[in-house]
C-alpha positions in Angstrom: 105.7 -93.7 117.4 105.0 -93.6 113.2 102.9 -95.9 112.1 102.6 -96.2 108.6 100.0 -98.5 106.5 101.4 -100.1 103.2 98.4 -101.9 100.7 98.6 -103.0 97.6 97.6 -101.4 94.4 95.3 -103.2 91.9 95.9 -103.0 88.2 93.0 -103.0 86.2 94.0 -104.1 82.4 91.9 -103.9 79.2 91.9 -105.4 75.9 89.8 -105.3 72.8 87.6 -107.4 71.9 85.9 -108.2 68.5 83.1 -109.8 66.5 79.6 -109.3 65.5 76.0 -110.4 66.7 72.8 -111.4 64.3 69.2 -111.9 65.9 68.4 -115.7 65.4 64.9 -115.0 66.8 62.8 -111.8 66.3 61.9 -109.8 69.2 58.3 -109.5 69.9 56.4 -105.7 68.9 55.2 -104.4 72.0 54.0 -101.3 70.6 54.0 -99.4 67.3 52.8 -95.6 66.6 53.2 -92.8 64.2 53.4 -89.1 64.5 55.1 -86.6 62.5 55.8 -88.8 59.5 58.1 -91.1 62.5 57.5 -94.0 63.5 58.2 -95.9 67.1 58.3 -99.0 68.0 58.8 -100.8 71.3 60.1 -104.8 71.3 61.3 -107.1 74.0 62.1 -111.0 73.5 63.7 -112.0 70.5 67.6 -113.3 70.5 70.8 -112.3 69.5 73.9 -114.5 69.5 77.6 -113.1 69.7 80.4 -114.2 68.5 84.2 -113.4 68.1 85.5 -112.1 71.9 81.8 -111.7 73.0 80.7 -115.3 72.6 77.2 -116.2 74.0 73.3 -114.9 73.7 71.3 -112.9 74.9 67.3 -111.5 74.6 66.0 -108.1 74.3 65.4 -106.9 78.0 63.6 -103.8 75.8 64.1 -102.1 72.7 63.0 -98.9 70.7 63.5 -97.7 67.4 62.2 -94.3 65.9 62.2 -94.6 61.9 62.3 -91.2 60.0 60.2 -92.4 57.3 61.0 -89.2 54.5 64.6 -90.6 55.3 64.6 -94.1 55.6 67.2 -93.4 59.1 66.6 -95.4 62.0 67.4 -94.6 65.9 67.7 -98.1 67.7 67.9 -98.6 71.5 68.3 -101.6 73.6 69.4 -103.7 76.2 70.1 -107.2 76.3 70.7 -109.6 79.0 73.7 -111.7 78.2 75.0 -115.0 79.0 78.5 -116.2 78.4 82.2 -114.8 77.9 84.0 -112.6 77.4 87.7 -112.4 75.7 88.3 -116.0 77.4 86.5 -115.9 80.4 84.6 -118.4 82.6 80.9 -118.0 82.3 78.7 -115.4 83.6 76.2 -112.6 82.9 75.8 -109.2 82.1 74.2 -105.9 80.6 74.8 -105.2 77.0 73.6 -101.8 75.7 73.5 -100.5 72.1 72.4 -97.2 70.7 72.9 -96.9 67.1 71.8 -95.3 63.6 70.5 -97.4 60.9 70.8 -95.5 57.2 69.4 -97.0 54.5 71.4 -96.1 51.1 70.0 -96.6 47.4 72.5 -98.8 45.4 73.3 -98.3 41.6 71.2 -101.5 40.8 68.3 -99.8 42.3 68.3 -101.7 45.4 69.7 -100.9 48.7 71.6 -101.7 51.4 71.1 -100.9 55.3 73.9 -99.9 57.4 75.0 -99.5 61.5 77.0 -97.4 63.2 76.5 -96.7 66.8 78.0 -97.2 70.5 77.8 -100.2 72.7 78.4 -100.4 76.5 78.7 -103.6 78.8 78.7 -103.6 82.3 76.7 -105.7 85.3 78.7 -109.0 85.2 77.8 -111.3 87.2 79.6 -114.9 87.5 82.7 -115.1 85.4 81.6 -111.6 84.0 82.0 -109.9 87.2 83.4 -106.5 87.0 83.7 -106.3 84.0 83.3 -102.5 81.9 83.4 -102.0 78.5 83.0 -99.5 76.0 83.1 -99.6 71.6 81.5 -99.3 68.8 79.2 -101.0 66.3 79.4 -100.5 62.7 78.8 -102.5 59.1 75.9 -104.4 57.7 72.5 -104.1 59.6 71.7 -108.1 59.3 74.9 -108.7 61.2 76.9 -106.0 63.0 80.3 -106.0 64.0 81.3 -104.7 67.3 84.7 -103.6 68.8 85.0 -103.0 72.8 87.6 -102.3 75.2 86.9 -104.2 78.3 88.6 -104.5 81.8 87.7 -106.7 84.7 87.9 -104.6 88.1 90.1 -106.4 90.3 88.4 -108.9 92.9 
């Protein structure tokens, strides 16, 4: 006798999504030292709001930053905790992490501008955000960065 077990495959599709995120509430400053001409900072709180394919807000679950002061180039950490959708999706929550560079450039008027480039990663969902993976970039303007991610939902 041959038995033979037959199951189904699941597809797991992606898109992109796209938009940017601006702090509408400043993070509180946990900590701040300085060694070596750096200086760190820790933060928590505060609020960011996403829109485009991310749409929703989120606070600072923690933060860091390290600021080369002789170079005016910034390290930024953090992770926020995220409520809303995603590319369309029902409701729900989930981890977003960042780590990116900030550079701050001299312009020709003497003044300057500050600029982002970096990676971000979501994962965590819960709700109408469950299973969901993604994985971009963030680049452009410091005051409001714009973000691109691939993101799939595992299949339920």
């Amino acid at each position: 006798m041959v038995l033979f077990v037959i199951g189904t495959a699941h597809a797991t599709t992606s898109s992109t999504v796209t938009g940017s995120f601006i702090g509408t509430q400043m993070p509180t400053t946990l900590e701040t030292r300085t060694a070596s001409n750096n200086t760190f900072e820790g933060a928590s709180g505060g609020l960011f709001k996403f829109t485009g394919g991310i749409r929703g807000e989120g606070p600072f679950v923690k933060a860091s930053i390290i600021i080369h002061n002789s170079t005016l180039r910034a390290e930024f950490k953090a992770e926020f905790a995220f409520g809303g959708t995603v590319g369309g999706s029902q409701p729900g929550t989930m981890d977003i992490r960042i780590v990116a560079v900030f550079i701050e450039t001299m312009t020709s008027d003497g003044g300057f501008v500050v600029t982002v480039t970096g990676r971000i990663v979501l994962g965590g969902g819960t709700g109408g955000l469950a299973g969901i993976h993604g994985e971009g970039i963030v680049s452009g303007l410091s005051i409001s960065p714009n973000y691109s991610v691939n993101v799939s939902f595992d299949p339920a």
